[in-house]
py3Dmol code that shows the C-alpha trace and the ligand (Angstrom):
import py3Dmol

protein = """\
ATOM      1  CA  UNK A   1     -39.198-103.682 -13.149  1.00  0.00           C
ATOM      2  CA  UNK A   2     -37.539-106.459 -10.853  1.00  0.00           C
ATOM      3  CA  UNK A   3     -35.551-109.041 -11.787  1.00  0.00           C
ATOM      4  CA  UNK A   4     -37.515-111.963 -10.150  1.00  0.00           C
ATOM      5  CA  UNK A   5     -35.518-113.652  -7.144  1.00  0.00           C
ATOM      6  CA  UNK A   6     -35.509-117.316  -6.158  1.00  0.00           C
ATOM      7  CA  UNK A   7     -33.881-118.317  -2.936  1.00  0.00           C
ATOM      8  CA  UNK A   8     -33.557-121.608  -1.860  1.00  0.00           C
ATOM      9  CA  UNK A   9     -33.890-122.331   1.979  1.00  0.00           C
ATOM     10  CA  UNK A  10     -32.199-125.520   3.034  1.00  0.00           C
ATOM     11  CA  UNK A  11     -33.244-125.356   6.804  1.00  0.00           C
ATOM     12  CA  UNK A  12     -31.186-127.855   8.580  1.00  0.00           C
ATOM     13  CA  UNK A  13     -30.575-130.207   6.195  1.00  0.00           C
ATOM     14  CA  UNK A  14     -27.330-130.969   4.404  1.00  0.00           C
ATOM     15  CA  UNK A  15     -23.409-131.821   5.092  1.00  0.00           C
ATOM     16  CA  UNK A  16     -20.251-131.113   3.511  1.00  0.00           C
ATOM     17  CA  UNK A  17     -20.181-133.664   0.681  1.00  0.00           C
ATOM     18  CA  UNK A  18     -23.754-133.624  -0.152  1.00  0.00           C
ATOM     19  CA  UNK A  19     -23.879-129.250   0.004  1.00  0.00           C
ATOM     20  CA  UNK A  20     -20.759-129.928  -2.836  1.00  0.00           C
ATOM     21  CA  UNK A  21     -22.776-132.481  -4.885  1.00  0.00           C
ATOM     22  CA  UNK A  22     -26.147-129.703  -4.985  1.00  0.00           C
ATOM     23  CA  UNK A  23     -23.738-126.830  -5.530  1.00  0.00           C
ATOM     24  CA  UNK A  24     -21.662-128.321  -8.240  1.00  0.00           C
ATOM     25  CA  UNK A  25     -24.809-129.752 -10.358  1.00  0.00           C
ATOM     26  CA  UNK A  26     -26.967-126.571  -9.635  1.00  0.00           C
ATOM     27  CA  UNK A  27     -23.767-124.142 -11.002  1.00  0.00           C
ATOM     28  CA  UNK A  28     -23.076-126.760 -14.257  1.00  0.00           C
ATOM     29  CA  UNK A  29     -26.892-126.455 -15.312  1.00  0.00           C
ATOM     30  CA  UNK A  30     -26.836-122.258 -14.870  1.00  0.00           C
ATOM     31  CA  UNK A  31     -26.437-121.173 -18.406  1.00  0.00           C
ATOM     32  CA  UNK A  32     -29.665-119.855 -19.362  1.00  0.00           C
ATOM     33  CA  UNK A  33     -30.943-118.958 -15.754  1.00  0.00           C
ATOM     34  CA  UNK A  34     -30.928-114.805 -15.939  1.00  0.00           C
ATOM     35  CA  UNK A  35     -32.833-113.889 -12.193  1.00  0.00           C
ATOM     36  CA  UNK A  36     -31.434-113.151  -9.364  1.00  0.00           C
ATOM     37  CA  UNK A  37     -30.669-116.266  -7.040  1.00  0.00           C
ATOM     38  CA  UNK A  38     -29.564-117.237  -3.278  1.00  0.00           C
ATOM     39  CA  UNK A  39     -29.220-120.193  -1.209  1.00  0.00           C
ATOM     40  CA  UNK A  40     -30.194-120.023   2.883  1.00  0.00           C
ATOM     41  CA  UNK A  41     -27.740-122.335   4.568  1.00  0.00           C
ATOM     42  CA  UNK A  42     -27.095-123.379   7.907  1.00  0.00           C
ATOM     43  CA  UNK A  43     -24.994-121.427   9.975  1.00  0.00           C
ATOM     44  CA  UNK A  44     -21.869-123.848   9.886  1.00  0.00           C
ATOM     45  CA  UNK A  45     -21.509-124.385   6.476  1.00  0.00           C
ATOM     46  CA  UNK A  46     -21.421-120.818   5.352  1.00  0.00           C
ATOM     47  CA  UNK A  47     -17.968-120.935   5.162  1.00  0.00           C
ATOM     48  CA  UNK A  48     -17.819-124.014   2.874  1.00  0.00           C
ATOM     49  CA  UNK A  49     -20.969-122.533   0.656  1.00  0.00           C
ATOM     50  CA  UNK A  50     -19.324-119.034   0.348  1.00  0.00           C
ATOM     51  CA  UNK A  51     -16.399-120.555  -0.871  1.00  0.00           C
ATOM     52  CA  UNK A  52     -18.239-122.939  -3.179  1.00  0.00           C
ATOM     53  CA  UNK A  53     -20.160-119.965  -4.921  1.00  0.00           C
ATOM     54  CA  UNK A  54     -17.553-117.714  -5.631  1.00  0.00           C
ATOM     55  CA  UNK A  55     -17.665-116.495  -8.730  1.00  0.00           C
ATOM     56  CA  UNK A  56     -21.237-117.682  -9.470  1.00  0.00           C
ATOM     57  CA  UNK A  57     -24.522-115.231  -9.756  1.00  0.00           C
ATOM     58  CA  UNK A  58     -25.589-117.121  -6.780  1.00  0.00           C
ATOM     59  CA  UNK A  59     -25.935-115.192  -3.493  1.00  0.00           C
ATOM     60  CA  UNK A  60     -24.876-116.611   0.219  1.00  0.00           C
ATOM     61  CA  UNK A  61     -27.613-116.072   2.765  1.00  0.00           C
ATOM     62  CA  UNK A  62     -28.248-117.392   6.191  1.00  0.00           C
ATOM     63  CA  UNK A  63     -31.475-118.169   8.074  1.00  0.00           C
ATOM     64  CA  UNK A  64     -31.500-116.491  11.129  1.00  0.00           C
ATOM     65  CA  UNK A  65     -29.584-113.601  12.741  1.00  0.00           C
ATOM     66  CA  UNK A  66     -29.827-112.904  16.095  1.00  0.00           C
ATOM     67  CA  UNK A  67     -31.660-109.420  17.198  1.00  0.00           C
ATOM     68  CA  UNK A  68     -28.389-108.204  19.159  1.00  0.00           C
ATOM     69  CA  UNK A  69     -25.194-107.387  17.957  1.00  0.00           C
ATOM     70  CA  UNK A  70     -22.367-108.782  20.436  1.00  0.00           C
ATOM     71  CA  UNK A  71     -21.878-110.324  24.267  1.00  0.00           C
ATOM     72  CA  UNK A  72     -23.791-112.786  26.321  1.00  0.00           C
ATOM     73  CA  UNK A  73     -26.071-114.793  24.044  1.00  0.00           C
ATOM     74  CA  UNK A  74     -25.268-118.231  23.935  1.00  0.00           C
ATOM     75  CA  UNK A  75     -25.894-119.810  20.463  1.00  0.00           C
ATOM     76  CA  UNK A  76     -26.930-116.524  18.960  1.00  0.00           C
ATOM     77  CA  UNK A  77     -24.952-115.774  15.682  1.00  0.00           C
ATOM     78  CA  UNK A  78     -24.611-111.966  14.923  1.00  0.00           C
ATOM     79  CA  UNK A  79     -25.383-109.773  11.425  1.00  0.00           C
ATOM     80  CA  UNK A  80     -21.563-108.522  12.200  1.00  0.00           C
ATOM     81  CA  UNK A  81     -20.426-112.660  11.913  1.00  0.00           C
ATOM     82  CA  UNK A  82     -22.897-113.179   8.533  1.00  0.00           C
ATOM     83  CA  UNK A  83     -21.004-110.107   7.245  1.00  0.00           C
ATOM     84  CA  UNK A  84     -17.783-111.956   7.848  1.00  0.00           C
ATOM     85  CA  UNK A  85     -18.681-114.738   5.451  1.00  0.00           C
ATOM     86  CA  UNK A  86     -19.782-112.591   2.544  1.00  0.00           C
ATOM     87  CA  UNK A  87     -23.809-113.119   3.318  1.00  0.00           C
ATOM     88  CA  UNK A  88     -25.755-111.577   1.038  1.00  0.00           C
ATOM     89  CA  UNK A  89     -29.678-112.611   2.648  1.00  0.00           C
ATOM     90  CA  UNK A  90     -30.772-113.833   6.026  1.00  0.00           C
ATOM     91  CA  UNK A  91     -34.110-114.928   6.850  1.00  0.00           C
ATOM     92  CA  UNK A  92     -35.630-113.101   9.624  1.00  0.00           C
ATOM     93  CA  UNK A  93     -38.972-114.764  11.273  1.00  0.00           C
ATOM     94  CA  UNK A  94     -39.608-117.277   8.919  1.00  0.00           C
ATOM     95  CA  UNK A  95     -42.377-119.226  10.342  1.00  0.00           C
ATOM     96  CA  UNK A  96     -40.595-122.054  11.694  1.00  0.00           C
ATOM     97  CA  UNK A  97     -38.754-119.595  14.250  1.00  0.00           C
ATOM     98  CA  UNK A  98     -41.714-117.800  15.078  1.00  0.00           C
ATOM     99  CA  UNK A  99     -43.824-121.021  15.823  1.00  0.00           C
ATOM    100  CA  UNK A 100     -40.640-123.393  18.208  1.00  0.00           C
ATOM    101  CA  UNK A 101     -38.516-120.394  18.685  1.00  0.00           C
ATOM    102  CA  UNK A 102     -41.740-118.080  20.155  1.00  0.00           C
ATOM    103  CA  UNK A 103     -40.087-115.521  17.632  1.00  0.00           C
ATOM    104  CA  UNK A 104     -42.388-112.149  18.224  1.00  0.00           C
ATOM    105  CA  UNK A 105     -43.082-109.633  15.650  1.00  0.00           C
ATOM    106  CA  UNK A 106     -41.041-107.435  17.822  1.00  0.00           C
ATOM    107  CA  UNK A 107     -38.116-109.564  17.571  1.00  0.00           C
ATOM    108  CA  UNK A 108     -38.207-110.744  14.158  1.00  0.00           C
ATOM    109  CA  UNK A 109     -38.419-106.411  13.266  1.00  0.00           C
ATOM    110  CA  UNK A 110     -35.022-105.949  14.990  1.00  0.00           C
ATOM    111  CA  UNK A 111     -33.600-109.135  13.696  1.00  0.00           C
ATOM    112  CA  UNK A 112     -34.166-107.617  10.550  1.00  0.00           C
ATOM    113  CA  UNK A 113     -32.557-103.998  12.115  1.00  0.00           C
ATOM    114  CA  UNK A 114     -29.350-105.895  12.795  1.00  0.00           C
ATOM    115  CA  UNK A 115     -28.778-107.535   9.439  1.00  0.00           C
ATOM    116  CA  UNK A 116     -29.819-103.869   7.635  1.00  0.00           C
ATOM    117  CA  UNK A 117     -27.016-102.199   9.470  1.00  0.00           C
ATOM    118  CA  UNK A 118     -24.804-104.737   8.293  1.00  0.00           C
ATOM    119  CA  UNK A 119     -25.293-104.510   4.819  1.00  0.00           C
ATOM    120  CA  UNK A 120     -27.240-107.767   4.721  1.00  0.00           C
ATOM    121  CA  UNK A 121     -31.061-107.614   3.260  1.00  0.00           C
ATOM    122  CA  UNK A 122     -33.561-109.567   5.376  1.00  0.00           C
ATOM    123  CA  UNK A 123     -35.816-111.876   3.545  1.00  0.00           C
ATOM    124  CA  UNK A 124     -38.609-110.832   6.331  1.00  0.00           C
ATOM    125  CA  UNK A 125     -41.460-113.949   6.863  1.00  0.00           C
ATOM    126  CA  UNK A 126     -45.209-112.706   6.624  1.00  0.00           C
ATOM    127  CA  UNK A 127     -47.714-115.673   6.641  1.00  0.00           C
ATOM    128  CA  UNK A 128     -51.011-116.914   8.341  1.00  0.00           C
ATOM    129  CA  UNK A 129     -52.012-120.607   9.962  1.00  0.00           C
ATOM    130  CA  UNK A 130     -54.969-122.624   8.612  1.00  0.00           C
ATOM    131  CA  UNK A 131     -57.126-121.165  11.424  1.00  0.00           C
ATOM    132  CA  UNK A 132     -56.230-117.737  11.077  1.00  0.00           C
ATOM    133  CA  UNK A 133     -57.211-117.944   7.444  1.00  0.00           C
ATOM    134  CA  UNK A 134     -60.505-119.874   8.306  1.00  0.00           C
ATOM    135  CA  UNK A 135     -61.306-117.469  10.463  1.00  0.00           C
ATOM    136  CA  UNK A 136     -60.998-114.541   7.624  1.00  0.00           C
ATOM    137  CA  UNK A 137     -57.821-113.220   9.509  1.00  0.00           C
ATOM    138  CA  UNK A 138     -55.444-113.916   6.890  1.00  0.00           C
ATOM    139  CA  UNK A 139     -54.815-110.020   6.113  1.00  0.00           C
ATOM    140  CA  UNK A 140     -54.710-108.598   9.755  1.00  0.00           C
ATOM    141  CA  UNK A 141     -51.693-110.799  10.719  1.00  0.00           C
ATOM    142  CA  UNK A 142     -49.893-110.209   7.986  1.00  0.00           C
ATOM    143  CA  UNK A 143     -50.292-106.734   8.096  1.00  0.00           C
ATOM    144  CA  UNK A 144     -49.511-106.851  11.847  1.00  0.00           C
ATOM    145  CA  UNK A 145     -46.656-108.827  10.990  1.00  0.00           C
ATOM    146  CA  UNK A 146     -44.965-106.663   8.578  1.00  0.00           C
ATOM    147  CA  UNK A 147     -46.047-102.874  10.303  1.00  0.00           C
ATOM    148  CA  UNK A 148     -43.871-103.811  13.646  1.00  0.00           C
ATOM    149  CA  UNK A 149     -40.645-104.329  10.818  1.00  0.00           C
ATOM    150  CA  UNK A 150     -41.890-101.111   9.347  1.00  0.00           C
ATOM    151  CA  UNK A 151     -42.071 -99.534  12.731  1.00  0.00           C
ATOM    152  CA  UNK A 152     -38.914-100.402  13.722  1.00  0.00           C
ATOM    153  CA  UNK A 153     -36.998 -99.803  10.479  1.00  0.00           C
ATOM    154  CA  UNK A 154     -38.744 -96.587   9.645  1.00  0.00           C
ATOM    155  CA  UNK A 155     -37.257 -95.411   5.808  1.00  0.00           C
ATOM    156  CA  UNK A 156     -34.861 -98.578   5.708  1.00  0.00           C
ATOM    157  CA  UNK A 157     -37.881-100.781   4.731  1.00  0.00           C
ATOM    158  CA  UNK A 158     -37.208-100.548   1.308  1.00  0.00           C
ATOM    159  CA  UNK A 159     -34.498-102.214   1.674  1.00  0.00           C
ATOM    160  CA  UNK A 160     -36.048-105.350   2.756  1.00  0.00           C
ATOM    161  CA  UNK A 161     -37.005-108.612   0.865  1.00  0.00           C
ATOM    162  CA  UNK A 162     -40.698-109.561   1.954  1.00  0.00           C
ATOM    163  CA  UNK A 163     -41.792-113.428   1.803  1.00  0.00           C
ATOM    164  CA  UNK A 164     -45.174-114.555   2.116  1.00  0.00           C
ATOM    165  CA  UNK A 165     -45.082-118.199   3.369  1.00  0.00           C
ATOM    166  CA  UNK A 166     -48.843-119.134   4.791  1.00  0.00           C
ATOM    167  CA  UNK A 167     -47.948-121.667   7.064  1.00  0.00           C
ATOM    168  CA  UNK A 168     -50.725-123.855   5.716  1.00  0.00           C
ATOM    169  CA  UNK A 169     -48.571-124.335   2.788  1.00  0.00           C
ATOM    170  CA  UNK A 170     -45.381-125.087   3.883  1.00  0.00           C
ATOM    171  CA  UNK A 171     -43.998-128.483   3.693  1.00  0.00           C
ATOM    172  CA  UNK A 172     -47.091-129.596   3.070  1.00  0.00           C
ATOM    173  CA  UNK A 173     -47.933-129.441  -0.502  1.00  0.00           C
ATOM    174  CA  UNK A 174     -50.775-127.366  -0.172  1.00  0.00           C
ATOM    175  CA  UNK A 175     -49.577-124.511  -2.269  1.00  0.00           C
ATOM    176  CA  UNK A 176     -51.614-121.829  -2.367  1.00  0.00           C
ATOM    177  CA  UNK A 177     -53.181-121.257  -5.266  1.00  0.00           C
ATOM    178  CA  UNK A 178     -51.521-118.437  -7.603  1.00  0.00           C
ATOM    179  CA  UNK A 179     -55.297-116.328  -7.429  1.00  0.00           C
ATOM    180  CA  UNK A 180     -54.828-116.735  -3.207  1.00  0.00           C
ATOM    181  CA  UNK A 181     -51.283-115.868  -3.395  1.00  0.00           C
ATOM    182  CA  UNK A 182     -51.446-112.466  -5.771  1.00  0.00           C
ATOM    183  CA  UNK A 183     -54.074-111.100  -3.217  1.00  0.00           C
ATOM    184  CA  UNK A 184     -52.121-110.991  -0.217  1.00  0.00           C
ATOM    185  CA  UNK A 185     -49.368-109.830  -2.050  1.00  0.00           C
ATOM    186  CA  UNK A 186     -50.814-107.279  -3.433  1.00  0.00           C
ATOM    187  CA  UNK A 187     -52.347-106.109   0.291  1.00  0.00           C
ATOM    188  CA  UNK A 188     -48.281-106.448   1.132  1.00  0.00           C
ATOM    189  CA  UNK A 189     -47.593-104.114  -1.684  1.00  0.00           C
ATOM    190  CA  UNK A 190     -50.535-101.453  -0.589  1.00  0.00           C
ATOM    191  CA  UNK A 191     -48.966-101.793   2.749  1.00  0.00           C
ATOM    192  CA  UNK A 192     -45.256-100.905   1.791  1.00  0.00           C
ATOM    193  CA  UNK A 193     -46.270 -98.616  -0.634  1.00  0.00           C
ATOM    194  CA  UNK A 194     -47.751 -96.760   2.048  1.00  0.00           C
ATOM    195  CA  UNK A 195     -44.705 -97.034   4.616  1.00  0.00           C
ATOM    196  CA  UNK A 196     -42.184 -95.565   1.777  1.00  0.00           C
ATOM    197  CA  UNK A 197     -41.801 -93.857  -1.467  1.00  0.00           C
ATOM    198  CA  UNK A 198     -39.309 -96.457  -2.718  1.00  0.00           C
ATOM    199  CA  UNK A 199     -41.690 -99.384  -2.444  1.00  0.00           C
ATOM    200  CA  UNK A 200     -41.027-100.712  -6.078  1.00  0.00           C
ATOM    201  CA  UNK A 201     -37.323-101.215  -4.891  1.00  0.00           C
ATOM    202  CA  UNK A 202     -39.263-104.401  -2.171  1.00  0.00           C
ATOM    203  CA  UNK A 203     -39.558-107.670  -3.903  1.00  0.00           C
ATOM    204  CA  UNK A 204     -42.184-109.685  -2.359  1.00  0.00           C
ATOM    205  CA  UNK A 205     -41.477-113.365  -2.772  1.00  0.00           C
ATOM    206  CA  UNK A 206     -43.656-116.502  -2.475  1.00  0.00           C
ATOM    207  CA  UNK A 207     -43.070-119.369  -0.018  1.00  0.00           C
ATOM    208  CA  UNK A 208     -44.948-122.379   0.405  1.00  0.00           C
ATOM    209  CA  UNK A 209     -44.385-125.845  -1.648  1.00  0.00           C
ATOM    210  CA  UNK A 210     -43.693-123.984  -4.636  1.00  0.00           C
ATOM    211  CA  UNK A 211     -42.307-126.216  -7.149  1.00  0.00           C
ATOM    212  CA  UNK A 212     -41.002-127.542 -10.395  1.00  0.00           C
ATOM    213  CA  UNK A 213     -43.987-128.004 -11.514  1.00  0.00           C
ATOM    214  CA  UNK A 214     -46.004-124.852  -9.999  1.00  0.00           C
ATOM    215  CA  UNK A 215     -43.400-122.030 -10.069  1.00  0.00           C
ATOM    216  CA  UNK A 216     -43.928-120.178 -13.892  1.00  0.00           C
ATOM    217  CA  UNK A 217     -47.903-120.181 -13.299  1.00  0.00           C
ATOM    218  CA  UNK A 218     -47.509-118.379  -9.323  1.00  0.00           C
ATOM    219  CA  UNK A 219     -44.299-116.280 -10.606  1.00  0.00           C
ATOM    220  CA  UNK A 220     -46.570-114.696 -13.530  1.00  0.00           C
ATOM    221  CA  UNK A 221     -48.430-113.079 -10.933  1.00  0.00           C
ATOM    222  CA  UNK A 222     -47.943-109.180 -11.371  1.00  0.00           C
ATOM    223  CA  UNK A 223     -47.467-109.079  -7.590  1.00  0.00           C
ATOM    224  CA  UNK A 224     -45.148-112.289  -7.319  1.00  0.00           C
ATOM    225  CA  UNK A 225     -41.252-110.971  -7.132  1.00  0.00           C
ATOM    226  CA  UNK A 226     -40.573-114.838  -7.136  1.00  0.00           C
ATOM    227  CA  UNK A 227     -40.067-117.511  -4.353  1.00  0.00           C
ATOM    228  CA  UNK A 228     -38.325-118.774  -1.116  1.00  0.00           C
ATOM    229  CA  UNK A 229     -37.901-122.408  -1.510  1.00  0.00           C
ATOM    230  CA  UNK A 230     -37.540-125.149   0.970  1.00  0.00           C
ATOM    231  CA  UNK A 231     -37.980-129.006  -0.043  1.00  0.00           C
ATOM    232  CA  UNK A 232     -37.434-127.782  -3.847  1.00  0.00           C
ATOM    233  CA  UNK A 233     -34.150-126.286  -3.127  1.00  0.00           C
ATOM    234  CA  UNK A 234     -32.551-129.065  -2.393  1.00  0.00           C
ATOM    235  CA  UNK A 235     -32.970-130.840  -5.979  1.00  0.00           C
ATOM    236  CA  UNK A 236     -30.668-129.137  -7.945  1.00  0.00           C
ATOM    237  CA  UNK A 237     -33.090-130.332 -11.196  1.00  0.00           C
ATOM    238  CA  UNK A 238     -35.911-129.087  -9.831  1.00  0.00           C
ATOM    239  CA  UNK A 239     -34.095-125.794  -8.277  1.00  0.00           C
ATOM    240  CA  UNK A 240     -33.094-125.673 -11.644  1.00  0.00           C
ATOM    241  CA  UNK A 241     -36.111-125.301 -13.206  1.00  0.00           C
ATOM    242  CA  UNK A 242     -37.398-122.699 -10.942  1.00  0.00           C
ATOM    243  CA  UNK A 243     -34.699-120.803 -11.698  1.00  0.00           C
ATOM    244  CA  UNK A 244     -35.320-121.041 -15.194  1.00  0.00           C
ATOM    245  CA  UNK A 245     -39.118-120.611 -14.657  1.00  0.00           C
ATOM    246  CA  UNK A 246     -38.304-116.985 -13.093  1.00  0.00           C
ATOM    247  CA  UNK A 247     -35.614-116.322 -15.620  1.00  0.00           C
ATOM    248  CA  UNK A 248     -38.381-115.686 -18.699  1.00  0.00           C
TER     249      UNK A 248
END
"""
ligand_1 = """\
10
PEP
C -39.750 -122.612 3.476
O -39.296 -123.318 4.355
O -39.510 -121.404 3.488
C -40.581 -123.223 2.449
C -41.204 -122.462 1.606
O -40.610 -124.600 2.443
P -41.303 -125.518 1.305
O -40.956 -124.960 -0.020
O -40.714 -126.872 1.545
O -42.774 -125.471 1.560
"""
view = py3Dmol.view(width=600, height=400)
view.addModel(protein, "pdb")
view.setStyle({"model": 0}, {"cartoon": {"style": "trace"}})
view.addModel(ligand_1, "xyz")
view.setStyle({"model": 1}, {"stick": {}})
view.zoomTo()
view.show()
């Protein structure tokens, strides 16, 4: 069985005092909270976080890594650089990279190539628009989605953290529903069950306004590994009682 795992993702939000404040009230209310856990910061505070959750069951992660290694890319921080700073997770093609970054499937796979040979597990982003679910699409882009990271990572996939985020759902409040939510995760599962023998090692995670007040009833899904959370994550309260929520 795995040990459900919540990871926050802050996307570019915070600032040196107010990443302390979250920090120090999310680590003074982690007593009973028993999952695994991670925060997604931006890149120039991972310094500050790393240092800030030492010693706490709290992982480091990062949101993007670029798909080379070294040299002439401008802006682009490398897996070998997130390695420096102790990062546990990076996000690889979460939606909002694929949709103003014109992140392919083809680059998000070797994004999450890069961070695998660094030691670093990619939290890879699976998740349909409103019209490609209208249109009765929904499982043919994920699927695409996730076989070019399989095709390029070969055995190494289960090594990888899968999120489904529909892109309906995030930000918005429109959560999806836990029923909507445990069928494409369990077409994810099918999928990586296929690609590898170790497929009960890959925790699939759910993205998408999950909340205080609709995490326990979408992380009792069988197929729901837990969640990647955005506007939640940065409440430590309600972070909090996610936690808590997959801790049971
Ligand atoms: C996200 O950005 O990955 C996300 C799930 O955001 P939110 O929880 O705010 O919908």
């Amino acid at each position: 069985m795995r040990p459900k795992l919540i990871v926050g993702n802050w996307k570019m939000n915070g600032g040196l005092a107010a990443n302390q404040l979250l920090l120090d009230e999310i680590k003074a209310g982690l007593g009973a909270v028993r999952c695994r856990a991670g925060v997604c910061v931006p890149h120039p505070y991972l310094a500050q976080v790393q240092l800030l959750l030492a010693g706490t069951p709290i992982a480091l992660g990062a949101q993007d890594v670029s798909a080379q290694t070294a040299g002439a890319y401008t802006g682009e921080v490398s897996a070998p650089m997130l390695r420096d700073f102790g990062v546990r997770y990076c996000i690889a093609g979460h939606s909002e990279r694929r949709q103003h970054h014109a992140e392919s499937d083809e680059a998000v796979a070797l994004k999450a190539k890069q961070a695998l040979a660094c030691g670093i597990t990619p939290i890879v982003c699976v998740g349909e628009t409103a019209a490609e679910r209208e249109a009765g699409q929904t499982e043919a882009v994920i699927k695409r989605q996730l076989a070019a990271v399989i095709h390029e990572n070969g055995h190494c996939i289960s090594e990888i953290v899968v999120a489904y985020e529909p892109v309906w759902a995030i930000g918005t409040g429109n959560t999806a529903t836990p029923e909507q939510a445990q069928t494409v995760h369990a077409v994810l599962r099918a999928q990586i069950k296929a690609a590898t023998p170790h497929a009960e090692r890959v925790s699939i995670l759910y993205g998408g306004s999950m909340n205080a007040a609709n995490a326990a009833e979408l992380l009792a899904q069988p197929d729901v590994d837990g969640g990647l959370i955005g506007g939640a994550a940065l409440k430590s309260a309600d972070f909090l009682t996610i936690l808590r929520a997959a801790s049971r």
